[in-house]
C-alpha positions as a Markdown table, in Angstrom:
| # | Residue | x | y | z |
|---|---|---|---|---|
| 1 | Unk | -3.1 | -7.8 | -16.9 |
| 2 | Unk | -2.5 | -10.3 | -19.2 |
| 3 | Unk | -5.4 | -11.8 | -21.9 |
| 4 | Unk | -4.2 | -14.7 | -23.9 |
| 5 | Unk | -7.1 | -15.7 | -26.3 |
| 6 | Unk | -8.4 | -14.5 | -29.6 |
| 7 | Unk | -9.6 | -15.7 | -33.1 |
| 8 | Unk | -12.4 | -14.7 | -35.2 |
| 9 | Unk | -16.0 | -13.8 | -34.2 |
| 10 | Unk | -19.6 | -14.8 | -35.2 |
| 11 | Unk | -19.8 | -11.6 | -36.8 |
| 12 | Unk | -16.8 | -11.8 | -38.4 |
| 13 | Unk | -17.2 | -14.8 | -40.0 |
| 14 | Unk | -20.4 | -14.0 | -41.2 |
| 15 | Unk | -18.4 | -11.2 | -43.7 |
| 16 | Unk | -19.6 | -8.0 | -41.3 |
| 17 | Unk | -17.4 | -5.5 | -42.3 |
| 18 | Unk | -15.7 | -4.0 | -39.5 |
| 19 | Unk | -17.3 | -0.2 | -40.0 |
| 20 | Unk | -20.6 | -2.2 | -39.8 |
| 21 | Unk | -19.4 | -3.8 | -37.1 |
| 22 | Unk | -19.0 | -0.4 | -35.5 |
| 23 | Unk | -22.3 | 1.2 | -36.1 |
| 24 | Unk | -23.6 | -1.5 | -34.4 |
| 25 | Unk | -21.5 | -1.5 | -31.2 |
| 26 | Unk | -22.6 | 2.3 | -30.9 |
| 27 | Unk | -26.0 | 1.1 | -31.0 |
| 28 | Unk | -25.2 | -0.8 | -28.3 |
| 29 | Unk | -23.8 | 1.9 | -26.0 |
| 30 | Unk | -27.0 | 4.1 | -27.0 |
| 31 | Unk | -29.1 | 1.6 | -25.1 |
| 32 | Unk | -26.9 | 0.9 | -22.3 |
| 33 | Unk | -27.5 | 4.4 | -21.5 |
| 34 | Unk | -24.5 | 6.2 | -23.3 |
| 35 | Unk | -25.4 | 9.7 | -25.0 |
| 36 | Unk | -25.4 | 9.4 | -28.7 |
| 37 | Unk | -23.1 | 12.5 | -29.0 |
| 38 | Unk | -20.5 | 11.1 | -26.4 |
| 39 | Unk | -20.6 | 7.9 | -28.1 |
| 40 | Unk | -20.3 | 9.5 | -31.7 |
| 41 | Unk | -17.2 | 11.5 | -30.4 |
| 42 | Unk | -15.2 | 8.2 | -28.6 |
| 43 | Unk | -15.8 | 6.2 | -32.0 |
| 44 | Unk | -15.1 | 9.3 | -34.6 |
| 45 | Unk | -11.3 | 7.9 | -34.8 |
| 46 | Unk | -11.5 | 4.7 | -33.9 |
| 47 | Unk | -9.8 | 2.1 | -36.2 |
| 48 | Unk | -9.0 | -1.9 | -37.4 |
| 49 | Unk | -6.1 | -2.4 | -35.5 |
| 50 | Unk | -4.5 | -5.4 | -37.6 |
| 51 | Unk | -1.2 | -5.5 | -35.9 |
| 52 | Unk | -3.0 | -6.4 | -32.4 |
| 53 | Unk | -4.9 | -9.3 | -34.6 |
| 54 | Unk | -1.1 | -10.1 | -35.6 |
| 55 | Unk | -0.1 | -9.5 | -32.2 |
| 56 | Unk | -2.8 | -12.1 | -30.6 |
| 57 | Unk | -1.9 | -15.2 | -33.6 |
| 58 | Unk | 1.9 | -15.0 | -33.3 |
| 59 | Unk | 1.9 | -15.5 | -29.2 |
| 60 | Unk | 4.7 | -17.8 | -28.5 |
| 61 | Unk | 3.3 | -21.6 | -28.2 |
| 62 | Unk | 6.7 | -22.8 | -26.9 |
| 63 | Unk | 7.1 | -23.4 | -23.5 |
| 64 | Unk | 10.5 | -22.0 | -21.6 |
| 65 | Unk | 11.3 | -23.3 | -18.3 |
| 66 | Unk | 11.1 | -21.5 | -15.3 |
| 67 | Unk | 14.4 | -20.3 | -15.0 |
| 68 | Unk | 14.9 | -18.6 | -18.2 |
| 69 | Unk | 11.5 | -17.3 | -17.2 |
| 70 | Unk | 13.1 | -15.6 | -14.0 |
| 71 | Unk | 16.0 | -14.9 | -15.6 |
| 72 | Unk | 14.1 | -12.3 | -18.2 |
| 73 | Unk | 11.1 | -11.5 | -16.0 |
| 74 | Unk | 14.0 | -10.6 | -12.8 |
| 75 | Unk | 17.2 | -9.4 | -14.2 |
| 76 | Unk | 19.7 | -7.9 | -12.0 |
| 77 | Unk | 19.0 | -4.2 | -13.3 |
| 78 | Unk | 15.3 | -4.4 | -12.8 |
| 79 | Unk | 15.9 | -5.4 | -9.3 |
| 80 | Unk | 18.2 | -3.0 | -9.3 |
| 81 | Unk | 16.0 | -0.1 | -10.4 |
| 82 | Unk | 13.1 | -1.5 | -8.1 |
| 83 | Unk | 15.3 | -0.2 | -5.0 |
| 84 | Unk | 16.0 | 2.9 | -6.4 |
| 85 | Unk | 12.1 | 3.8 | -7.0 |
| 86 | Unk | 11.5 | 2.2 | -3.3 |
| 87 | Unk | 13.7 | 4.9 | -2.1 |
| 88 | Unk | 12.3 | 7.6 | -4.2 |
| 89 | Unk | 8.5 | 7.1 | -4.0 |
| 90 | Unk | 8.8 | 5.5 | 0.0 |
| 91 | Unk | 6.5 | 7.9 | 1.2 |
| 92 | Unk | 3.6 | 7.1 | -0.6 |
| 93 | Unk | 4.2 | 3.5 | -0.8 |
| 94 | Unk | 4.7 | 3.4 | 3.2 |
| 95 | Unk | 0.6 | 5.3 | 2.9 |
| 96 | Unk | -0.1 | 2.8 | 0.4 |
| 97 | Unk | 1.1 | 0.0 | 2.7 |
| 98 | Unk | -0.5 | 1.2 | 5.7 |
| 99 | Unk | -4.2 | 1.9 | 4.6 |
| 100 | Unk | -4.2 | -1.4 | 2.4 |
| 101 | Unk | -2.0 | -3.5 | 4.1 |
| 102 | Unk | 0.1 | -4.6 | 0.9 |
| 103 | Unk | 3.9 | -4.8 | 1.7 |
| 104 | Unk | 4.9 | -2.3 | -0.5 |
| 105 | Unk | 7.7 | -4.8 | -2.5 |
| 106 | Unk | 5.1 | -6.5 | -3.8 |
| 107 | Unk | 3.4 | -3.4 | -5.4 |
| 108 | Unk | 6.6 | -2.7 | -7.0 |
| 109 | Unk | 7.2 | -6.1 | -8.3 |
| 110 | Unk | 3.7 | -5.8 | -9.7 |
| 111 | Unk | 4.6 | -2.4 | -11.0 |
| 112 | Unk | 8.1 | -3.7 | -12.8 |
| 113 | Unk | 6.8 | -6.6 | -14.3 |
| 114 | Unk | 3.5 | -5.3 | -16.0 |
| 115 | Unk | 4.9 | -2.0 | -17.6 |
| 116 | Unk | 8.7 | -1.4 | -16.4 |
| 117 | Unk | 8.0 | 0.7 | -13.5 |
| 118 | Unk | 5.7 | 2.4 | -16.4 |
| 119 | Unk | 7.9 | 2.7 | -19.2 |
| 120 | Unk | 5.9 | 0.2 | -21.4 |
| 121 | Unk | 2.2 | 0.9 | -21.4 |
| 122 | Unk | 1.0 | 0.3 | -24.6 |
| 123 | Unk | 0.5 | 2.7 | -27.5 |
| 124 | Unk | -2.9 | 1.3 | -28.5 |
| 125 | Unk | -5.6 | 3.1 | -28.5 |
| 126 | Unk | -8.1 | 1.3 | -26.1 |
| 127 | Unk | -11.6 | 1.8 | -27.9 |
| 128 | Unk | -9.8 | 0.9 | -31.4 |
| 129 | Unk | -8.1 | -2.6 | -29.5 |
| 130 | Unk | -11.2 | -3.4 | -27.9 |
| 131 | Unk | -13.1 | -2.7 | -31.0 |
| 132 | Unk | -10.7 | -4.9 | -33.1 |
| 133 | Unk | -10.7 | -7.5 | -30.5 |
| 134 | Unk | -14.3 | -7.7 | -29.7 |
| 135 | Unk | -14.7 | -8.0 | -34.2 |
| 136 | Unk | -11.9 | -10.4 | -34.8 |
| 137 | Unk | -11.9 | -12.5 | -31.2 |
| 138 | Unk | -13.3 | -15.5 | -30.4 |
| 139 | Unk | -14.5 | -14.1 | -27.1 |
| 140 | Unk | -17.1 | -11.5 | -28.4 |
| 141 | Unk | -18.6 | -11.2 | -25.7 |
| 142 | Unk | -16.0 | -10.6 | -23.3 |
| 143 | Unk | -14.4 | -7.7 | -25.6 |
| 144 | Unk | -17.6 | -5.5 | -25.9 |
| 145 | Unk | -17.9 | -5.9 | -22.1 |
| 146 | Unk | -14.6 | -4.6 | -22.2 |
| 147 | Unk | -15.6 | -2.1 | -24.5 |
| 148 | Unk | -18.1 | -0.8 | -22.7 |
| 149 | Unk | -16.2 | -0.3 | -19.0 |
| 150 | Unk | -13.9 | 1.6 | -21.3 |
| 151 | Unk | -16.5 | 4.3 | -22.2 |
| 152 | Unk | -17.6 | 4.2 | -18.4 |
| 153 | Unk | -14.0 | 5.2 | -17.9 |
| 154 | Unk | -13.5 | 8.2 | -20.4 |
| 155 | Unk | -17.1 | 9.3 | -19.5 |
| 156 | Unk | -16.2 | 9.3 | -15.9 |
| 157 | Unk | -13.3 | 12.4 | -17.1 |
| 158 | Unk | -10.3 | 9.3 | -15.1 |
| 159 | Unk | -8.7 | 9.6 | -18.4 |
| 160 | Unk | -8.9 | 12.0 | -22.0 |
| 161 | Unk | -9.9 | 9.9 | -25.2 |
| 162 | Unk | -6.4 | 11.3 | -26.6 |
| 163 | Unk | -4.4 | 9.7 | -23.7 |
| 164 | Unk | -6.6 | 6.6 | -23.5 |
| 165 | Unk | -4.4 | 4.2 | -24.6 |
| 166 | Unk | -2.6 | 0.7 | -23.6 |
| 167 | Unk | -1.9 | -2.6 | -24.7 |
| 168 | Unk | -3.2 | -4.3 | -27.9 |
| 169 | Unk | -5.8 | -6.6 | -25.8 |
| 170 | Unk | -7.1 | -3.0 | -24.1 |
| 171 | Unk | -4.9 | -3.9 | -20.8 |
| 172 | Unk | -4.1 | -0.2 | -19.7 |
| 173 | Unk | -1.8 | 2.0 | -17.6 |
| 174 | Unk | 1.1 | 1.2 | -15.8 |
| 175 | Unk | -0.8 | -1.4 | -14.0 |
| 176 | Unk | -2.0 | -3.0 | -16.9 |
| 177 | Unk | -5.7 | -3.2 | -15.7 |
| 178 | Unk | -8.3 | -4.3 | -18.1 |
| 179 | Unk | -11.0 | -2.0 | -18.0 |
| 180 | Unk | -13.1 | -3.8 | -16.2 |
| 181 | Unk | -10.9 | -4.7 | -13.5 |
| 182 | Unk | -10.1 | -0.5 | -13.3 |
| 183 | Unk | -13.7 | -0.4 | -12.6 |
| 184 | Unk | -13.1 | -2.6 | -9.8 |
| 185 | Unk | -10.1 | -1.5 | -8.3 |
| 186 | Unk | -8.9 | 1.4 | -9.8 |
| 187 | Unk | -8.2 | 4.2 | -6.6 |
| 188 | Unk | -7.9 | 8.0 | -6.3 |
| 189 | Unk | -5.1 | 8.1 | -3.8 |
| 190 | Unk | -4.3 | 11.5 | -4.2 |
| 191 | Unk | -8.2 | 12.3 | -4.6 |
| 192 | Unk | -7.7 | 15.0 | -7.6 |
| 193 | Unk | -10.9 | 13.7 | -9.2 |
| 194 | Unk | -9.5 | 11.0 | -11.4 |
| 195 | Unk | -8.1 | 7.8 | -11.4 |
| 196 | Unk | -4.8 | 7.9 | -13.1 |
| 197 | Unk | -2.9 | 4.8 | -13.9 |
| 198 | Unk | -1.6 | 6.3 | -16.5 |
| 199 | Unk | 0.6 | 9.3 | -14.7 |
| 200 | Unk | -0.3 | 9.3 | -10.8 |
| 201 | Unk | 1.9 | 7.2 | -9.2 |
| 202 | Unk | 0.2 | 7.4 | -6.3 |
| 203 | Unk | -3.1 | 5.9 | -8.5 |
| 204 | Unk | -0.9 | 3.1 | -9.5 |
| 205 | Unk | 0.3 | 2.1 | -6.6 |
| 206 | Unk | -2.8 | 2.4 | -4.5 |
| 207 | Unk | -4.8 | 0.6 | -7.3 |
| 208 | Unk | -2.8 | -2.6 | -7.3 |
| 209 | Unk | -2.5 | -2.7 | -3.3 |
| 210 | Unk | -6.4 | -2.6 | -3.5 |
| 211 | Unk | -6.9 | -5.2 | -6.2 |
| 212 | Unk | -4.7 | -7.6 | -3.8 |
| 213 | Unk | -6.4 | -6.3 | -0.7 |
| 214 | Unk | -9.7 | -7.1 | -2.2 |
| 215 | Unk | -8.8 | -10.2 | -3.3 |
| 216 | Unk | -7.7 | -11.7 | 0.0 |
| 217 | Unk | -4.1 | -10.7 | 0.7 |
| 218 | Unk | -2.5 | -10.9 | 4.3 |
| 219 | Unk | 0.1 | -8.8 | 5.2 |
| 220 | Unk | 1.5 | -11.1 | 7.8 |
| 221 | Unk | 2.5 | -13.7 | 5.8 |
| 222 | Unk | 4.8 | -13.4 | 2.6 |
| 223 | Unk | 4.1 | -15.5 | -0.6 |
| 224 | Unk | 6.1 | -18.9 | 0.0 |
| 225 | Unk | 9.7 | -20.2 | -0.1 |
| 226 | Unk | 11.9 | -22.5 | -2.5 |
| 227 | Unk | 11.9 | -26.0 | -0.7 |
| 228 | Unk | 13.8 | -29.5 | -1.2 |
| 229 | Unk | 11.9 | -32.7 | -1.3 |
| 230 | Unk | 13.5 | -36.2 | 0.1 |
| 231 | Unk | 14.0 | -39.0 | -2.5 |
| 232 | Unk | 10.9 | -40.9 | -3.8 |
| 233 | Unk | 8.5 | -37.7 | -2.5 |
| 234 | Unk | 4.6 | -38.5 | -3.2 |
| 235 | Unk | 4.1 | -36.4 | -6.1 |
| 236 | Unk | 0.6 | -36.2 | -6.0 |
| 237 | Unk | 0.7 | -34.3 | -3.3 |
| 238 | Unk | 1.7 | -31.5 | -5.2 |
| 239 | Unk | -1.1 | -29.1 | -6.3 |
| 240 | Unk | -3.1 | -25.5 | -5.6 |
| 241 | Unk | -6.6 | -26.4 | -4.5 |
| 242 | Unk | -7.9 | -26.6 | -1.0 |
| 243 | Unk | -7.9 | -30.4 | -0.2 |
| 244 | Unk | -3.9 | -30.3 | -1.5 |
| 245 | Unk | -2.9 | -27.3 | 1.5 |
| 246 | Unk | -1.3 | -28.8 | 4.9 |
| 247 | Unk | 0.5 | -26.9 | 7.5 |
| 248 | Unk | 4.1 | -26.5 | 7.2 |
| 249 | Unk | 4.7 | -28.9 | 10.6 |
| 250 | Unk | 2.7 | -31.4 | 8.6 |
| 251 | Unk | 5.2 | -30.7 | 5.1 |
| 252 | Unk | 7.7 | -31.0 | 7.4 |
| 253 | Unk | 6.4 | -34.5 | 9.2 |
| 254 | Unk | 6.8 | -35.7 | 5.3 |
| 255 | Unk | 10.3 | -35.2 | 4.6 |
| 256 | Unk | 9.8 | -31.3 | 3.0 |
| 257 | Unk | 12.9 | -28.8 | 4.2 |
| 258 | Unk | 14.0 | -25.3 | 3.3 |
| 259 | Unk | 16.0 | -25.2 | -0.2 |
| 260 | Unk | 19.6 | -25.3 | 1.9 |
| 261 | Unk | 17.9 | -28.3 | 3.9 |
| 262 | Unk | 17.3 | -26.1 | 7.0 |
| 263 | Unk | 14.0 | -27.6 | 8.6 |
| 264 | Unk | 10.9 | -25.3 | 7.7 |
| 265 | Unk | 9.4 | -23.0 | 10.3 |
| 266 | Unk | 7.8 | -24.5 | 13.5 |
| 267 | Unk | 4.9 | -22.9 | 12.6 |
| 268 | Unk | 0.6 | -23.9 | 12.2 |
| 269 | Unk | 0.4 | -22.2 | 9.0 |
| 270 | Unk | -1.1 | -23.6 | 5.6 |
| 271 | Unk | 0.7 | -23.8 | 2.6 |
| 272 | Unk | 0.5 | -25.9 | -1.0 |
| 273 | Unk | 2.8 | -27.7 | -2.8 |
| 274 | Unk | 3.6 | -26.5 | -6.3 |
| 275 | Unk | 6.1 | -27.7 | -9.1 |
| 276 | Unk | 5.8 | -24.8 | -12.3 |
| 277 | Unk | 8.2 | -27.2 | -14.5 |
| 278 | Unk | 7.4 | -30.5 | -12.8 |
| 279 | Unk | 9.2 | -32.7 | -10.6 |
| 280 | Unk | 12.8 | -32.1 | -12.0 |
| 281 | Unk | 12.4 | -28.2 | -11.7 |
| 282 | Unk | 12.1 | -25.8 | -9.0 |
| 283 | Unk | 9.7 | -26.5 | -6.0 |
| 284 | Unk | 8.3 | -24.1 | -3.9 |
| 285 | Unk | 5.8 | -24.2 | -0.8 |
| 286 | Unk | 3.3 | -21.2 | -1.1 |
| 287 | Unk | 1.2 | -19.2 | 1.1 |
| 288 | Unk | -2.9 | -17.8 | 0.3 |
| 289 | Unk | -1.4 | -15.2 | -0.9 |
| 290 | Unk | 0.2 | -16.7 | -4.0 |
| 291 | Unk | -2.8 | -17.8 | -4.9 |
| 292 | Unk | -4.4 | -14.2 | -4.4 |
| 293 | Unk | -1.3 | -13.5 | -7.0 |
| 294 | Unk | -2.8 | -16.2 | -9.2 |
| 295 | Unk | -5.7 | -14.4 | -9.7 |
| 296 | Unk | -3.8 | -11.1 | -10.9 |
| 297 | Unk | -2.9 | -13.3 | -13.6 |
| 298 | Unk | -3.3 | -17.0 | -13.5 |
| 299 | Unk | 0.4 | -18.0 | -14.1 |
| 300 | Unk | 2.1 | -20.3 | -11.4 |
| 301 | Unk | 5.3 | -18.8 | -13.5 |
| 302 | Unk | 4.1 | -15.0 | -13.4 |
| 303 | Unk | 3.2 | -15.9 | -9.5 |
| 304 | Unk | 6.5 | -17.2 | -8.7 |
| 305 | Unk | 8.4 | -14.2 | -10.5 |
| 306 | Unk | 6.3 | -11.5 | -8.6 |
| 307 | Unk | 7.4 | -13.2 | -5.4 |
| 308 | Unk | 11.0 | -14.0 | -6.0 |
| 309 | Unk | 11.4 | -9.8 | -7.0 |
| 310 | Unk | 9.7 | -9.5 | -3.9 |
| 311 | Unk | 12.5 | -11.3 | -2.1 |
| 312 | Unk | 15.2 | -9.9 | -3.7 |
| 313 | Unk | 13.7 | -6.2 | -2.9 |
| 314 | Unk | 13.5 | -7.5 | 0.3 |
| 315 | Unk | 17.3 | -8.5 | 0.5 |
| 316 | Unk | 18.0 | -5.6 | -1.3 |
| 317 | Unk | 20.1 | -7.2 | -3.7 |
């Protein structure tokens, strides 16, 4: 899961040299209740990882609309290969899917566009990136919290320290959790002691049907639908919070239709407006559980790709 913001520290600033830096983190752990010899072990390789504080600074700054967006995050092959692993790994998805209720598309959607059905994971390793980070970030505080779920998670034996690795910002495993958030959500499907979002499928799978379980999703309803808007449309009608949701009848009583002008379904059901690129772009009508998606990562664009994967799994083209 995604973390966009980082500069330098307190600490940093003040000239702490990073191995300082360290002895005092450990110190840290000691009181939180870690043992010193566990502790001395997790930190006896870690390093200053320079290329995530590289990493972090050089984020792109320009903006790309929505379709180029769709058109990278959703290419034809990745929907392609998200069939083919529906077909192989349908039996555990259709568990997953029953004991969460999570349609299983959208686990795979999650699944392709966080690490490539688990091809791209990160080679980081976690303690060293949340180290750097916590040193070199402007959110301190937020790293060595980070930090310190990620010792929780290599003392609980989920993972080895020489396998515990992931994304420059510490996001991990083929879900891309932040440690943290593994805390939270993080399952043992196949109950062999650990949880592996690193290699257990099953884990993976299971763990991102609970995060969206947890946080509100409803298997009867889908995500939302493209829509058209009639000529001179109030625009500030568009938005995500609660006072801006009506029920489709009532986007329909204003003029709002399908995207090939079809009227919407005749049905009592809430849904928001949204515009990711404004009023000349794309416009969609989404469900609660977009904004369940929003809080996966808080991206109307990342929102709208996981549920237009979703629909094209769905067609099956």
């Amino acid at each position: 899961m995604s973390i966009f913001y980082i500069t330098l520290s307190s600490l940093a600033s003040a000239q702490v040299s990073f191995d300082d830096y360290i002895q005092q983190l450990k110190k840290e752990a000691v009181q939180q209740g870690f043992k010193s010899e566990f502790i001395e072990l997790q930190f006896s390789d870690v390093q200053f990882h320079q290329k995530a504080v590289v990493a972090d600074k050089n984020q792109p700054e320009s903006k790309i609309t929505l379709d180029k967006y769709l058109a990278t995050r959703v290419p034809d092959w990745k929907v392609k290969q998200a069939l083919e692993l529906m077909e192989q790994h349908k039996v555990v998805l259709a568990q997953v899917e029953r004991q969460y209720g999570v349609q299983a598309r959208f686990v795979v959607a999650l699944w392709a566009n966080e690490s490539n059905f688990g091809r791209y994971m990160g080679k980081y390793p976690v303690i060293s990136s949340l180290a750097t980070m916590a040193y070199e970030g402007r959110r301190e505080d937020f790293f060595k919290k980070q930090l310190f779920a990620a010792l929780t998670i290599v003392e609980q034996g989920h993972v080895s320290h020489d396998d515990f690795l992931g994304s420059w910002a510490g996001a991990m495993g083929q879900s891309q959790f932040m440690p943290t958030t593994f805390l939270a959500y993080a399952v043992d499907f196949d109950a062999d002691g650990k949880k592996d979002i690193w290699a257990n499928t099953a884990d993976v799978f299971a763990s991102i049907a609970n995060f969206l379980k947890s946080e509100g999703w409803n298997d009867t309803l889908t995500w939302g639908r493209q829509v058209s808007l009639p000529k001179e449309f109030d625009m500030t009608l568009i938005g995500l919070g609660k006072l801006d949701r009506k029920t489709l009848l009532n986007w329909q009583a204003l003029g709002v239709r399908r995207y090939d002008g079809e009227d919407l379904p005749a049905l009592d059901l809430m849904a928001s407006l949204i515009a990711p690129d404004g009023p000349d772009g794309r416009i969609y009508l989404v469900y609660e559980n977009f904004n369940t998606l929003m809080k996966w990562n808080r991206s109307s664009y990342f929102g709208t790709a996981i549920g237009y994967l979703s629909d094209r799994i769905k067609k099956g083209s």
